[in-house]
N, C-alpha and C positions, 0 to 999 in steps of 0.2 A: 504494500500500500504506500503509493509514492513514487512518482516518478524522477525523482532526482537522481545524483552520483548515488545515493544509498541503495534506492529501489533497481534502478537499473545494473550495478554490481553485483548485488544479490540475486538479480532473476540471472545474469548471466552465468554467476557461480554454479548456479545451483541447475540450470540445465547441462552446462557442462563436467558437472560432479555426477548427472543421473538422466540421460539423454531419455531417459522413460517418464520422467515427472513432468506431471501436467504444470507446468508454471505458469501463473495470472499473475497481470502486472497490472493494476489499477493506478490511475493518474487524475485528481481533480479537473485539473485545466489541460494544460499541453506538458509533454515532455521536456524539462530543463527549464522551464518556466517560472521555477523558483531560484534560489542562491547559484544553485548549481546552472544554469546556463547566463549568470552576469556576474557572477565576480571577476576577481582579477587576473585569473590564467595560472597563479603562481603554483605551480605541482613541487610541493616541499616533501622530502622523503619522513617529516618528522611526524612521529602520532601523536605528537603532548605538546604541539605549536611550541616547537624551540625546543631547546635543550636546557637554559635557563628554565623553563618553566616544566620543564619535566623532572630536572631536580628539586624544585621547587615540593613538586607534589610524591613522587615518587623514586625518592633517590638512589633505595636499596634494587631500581630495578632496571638502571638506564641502561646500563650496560645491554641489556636483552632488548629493550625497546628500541635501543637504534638501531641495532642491527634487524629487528623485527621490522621496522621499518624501511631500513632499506632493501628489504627481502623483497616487502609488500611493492616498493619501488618499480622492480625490477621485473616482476611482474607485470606489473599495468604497464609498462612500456612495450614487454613482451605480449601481450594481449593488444597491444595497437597494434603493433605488427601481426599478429596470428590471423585477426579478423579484418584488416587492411584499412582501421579507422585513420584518416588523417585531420588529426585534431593540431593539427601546425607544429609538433612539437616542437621544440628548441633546447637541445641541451648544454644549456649557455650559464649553470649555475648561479647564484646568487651575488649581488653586490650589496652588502649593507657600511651603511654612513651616519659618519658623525657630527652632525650640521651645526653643532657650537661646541670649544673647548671644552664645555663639563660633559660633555657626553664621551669623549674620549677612554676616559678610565673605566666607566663600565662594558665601551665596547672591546677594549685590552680584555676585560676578564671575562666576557661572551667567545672572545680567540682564544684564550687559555681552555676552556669548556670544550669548543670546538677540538683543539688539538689532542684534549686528555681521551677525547673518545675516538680518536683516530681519525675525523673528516680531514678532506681535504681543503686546505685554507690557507690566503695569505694576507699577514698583514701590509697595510697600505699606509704608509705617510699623506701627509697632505698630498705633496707633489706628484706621489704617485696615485694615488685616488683618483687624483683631477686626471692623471694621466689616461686612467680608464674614460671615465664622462666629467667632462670639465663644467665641476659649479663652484663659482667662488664662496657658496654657505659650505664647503666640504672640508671636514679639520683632519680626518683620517679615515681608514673605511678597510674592512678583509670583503676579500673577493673569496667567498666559500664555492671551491670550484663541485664539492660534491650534494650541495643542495639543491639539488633539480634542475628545474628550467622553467620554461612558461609556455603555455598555450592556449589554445582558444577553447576555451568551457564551454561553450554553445556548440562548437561544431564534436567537443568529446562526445556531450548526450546524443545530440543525431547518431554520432555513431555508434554509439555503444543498443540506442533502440534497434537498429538495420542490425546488430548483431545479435539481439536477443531476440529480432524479430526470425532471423536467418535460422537461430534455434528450435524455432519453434514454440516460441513462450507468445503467449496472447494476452494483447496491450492494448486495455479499454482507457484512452483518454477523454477530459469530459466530464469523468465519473467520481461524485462525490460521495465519500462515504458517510450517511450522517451516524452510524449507529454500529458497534461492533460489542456482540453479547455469545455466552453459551449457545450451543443447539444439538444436545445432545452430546457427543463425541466429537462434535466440530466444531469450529465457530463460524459466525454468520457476522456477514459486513452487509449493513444495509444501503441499500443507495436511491436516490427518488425514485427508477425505474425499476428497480430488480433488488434480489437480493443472490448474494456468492457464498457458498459452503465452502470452506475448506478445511484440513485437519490439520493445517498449520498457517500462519499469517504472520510475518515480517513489517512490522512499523515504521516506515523512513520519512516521518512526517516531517525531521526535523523541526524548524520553530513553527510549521503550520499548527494549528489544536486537534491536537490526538485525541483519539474516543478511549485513551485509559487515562484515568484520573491523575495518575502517578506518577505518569510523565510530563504532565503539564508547566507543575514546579521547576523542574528540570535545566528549563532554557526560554530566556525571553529573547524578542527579536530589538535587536540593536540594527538600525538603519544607517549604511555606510553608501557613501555616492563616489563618482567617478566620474571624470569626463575628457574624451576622447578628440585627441587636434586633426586638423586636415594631413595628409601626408607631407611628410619632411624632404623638400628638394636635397639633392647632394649635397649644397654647400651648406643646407643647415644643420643636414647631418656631418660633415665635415667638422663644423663649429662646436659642434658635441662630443666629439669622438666617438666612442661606445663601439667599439666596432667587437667586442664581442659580444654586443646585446644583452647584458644580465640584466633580471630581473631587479628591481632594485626597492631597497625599505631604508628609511631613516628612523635614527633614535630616540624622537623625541615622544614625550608621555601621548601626544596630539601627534602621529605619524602618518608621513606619506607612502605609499607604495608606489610604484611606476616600473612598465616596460614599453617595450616596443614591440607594435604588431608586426604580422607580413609584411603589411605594405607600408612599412614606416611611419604610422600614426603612434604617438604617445599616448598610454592611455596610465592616467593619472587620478589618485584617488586614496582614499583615507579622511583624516584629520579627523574631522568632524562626526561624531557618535553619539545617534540619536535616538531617544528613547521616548515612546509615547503613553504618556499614562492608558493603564490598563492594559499593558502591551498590544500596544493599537498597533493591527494591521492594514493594507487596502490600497489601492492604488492610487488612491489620493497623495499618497507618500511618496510616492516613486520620483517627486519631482520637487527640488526645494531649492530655488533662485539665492538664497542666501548665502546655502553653503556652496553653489555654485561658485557664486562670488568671490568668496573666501580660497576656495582651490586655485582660481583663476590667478590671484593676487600670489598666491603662494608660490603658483609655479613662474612665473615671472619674476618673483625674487630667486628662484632658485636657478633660472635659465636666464639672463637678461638677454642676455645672445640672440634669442628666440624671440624678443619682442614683435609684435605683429602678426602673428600665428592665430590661424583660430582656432575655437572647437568648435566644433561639429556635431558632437554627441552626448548628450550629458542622459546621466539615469540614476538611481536610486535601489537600493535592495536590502533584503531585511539578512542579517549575520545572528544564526543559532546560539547564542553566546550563553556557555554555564559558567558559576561561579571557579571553576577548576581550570578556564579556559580549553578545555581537549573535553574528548569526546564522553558521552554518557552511553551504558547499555546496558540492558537488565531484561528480564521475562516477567512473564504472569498467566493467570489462568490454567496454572498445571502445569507449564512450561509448554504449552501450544501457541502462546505469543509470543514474539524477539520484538527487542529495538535496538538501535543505534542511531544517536543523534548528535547536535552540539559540539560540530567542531569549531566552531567560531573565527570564523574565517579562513581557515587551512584544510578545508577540506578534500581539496580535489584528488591529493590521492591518500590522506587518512581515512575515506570515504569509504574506499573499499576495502580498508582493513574494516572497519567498523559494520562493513556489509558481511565479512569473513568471521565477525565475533558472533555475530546477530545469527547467523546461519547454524553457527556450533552450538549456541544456547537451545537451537532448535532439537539439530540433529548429530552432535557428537559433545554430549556431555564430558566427555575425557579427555576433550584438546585441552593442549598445556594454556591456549591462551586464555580460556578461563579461570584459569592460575592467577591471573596476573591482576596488581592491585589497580590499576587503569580499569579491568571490567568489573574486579567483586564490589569495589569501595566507589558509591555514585557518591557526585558532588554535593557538596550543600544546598541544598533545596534556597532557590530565592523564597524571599518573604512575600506574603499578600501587599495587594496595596491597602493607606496608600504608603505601607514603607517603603516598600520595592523604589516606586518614582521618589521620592525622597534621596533613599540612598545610593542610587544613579545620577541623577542633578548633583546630591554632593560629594558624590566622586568628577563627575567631570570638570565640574567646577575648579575640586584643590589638583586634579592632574592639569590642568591650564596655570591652574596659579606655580605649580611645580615646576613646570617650564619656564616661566617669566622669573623664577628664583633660582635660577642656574641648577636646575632639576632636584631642589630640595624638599623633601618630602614632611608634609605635615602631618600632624598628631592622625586624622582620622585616614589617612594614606597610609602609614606605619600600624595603624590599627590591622587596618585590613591583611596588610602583610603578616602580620604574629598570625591574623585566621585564616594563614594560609589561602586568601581569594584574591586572583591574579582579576586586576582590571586596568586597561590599557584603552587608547581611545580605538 
């Protein structure tokens, strides 16, 4: 249930784990429709968004997780090749930067992290930073050669549906499920037209509202936008450098992300993390002239070079965000229901590990990665409102004021850190 990276993972898993199982793929609207056909392309091989943040939450087990990770990696790459998806890959690894002086020393000790666990990575002086993509806000920056690359999320779902379609799994888009209860030995998802029996069901609502109560808490939708320039003649890609196209993220608490497409457009986006009381969803959202604004201004201090550029495409999209920042997964109902949700913005290929968890909760209770504290230990449930919009506002709030204080963190920023809940803009 779901047509996202989760749902479409999972049917593909799972027809190709038992080419005899009937697999239904239900989709509300259209395929990729949600997170997973607009976010930012960034295919990170990490399943705990970073490795900071995975020791963070799970230290006794990073070791296994990144390499579990890069396993999962290696995979989806080999699965674009097997079933002939061209989702533009690029394995042009990671550039990350440090856009004022105080952010230098915790990106030195993000390179120390990176090396103790073996990636491949190198640190960058100013000089050499700018050498890669020249901006004069850049103080130092690692070029993490083994952190993926970037592609296009919209063309991965088309393909991955033409692959699960080629399987033989049958994809009712359209279809909303208002209602999932008992029915005997199966469960039944109701939907206005019809109703589906099955003796197992896979939840990949992410932040859409699940029909189990208990995922609900889980993950609210934090609204993150983007917007995309006209293509870049030579000379202004010239003026840029980049000629190894990485994927690129800055340090600050308010962060940008950015790469480059096929055809040379930048597509630019972060900062700005928004949350709407009562975790409001709807298309209304999808479009917000301010933080427009604000991206617009930002990258132009980041690029002057660039001055007179346009965009061309701006959008909005709602980010599964749990208080653990990585992913959530658990059963119910006898263990005839899975999920996996909540990657918070790194999902495109923790996606499918989290469709590979969701699957074994199903049908192999003895994988090792059941074991693992990432699936037994779910995150801190957010609060009702209206504390939730409360203590969102006053976290984005002291992360802005953090920034404007040479990234110094206050009382209710250090709070949150002692409780272990990773929040970022």
């Amino acid at each position: 249930m779901g047509g996202g990276f989760t749902g479409l993972w999972a049917a593909l898993l799972a027809a190709e784990e038992n080419p005899k199982r009937d697999v239904v793929l239900v989709e509300a609207t259209r395929v990729g429709e949600g997170a997973s056909g607009r976010n930012g392309g960034f295919a990170d091989p990490s399943l705990t968004h970073g490795i900071s943040n995975g020791l963070h939450h799970f230290p006794d087990e990073m070791e296994s997780l990144v390499e579990l990770g890069h396993r999962n990696f290696a995979e989806l790459i080999a699965t674009l090749d097997r079933h002939g998806i061209d989702a533009r890959y690029e394995s042009s690894g990671k550039l990350e930067v440090a856009t004022a002086p105080h952010w230098v020393g915790p990106l030195r000790e993000h390179f120390d992290d990176l090396e103790h666990f073996g990636e491949r990575a190198t640190w960058l002086d100013r000089d050499a930073v700018r050498a890669e993509l020249d901006s004069p806000t850049y103080s130092a920056g690692i070029w993490h050669r083994s952190g993926g690359g970037v592609l296009d999320p919209a063309r991965l779902c088309w393909g991955l549906r033409s692959a699960v379609l080629r399987l033989g799994v049958r994809v009712f888009e359209g279809t909303r499920i208002g209602e999932l209860r008992r029915a005997g030995a199966a469960i039944e998802l109701r939907a206005p037209l019809g109703r589906l029996r099955a003796p197992k069901v896979l939840l990949a609502t992410n932040v859409f509202r699940s029909p189990l109560r208990r995922m609900r808490r889980a993950v609210i939708p934090v609204w993150d936008y983007a917007l995309v320039t006209e293509p870049l003649s030579p000379a202004r890609m010239g003026a840029l450098g980049w000629k190894r196209r990485q994927g690129v993220g800055d340090s600050g608490n308010q962060f940008h992300y950015y790469r480059l497409t096929d055809d040379d457009r930048i597509l630019w986006g972060g900062y700005d993390a928004i949350y709407h009381y009562g975790s409001g969803m709807g298309s209304e959202f999808e479009q917000r002239p301010e933080t427009f604004a604000v991206l617009a201004r930002n990258f132009f201090e980041t690029f002057p070079q660039l001055e007179g550029l346009r965009f061309t495409h701006g959008w909005g999209g709602s980010i599964a965000t749990t208080t653990r920042f990585c992913m959530d997964a658990g059963s119910a109902l006898g263990g005839r229901v899975a999920w996996a949700i909540g990657y918070t913005g790194l999902g495109v290929a923790a996606s499918r590990f989290g469709a590979r968890v969701a699957l074994d909760l199903l049908d192999h209770p003895d994988s090792p990665h059941l074991r693992l504290s990432l699936v037994r230990r779910r995150p801190i449930p957010w609060p009702p409102e209206p504390l939730r919009y409360l203590a969102v506002q006053l976290t984005r709030h002291e992360l802005a004021r953090a920034d404007r204080n040479g990234g110094r963190r206050g009382a209710w920023l250090r709070l949150l850190d002692r409780l272990g809940l990773g929040f970022d803009s």
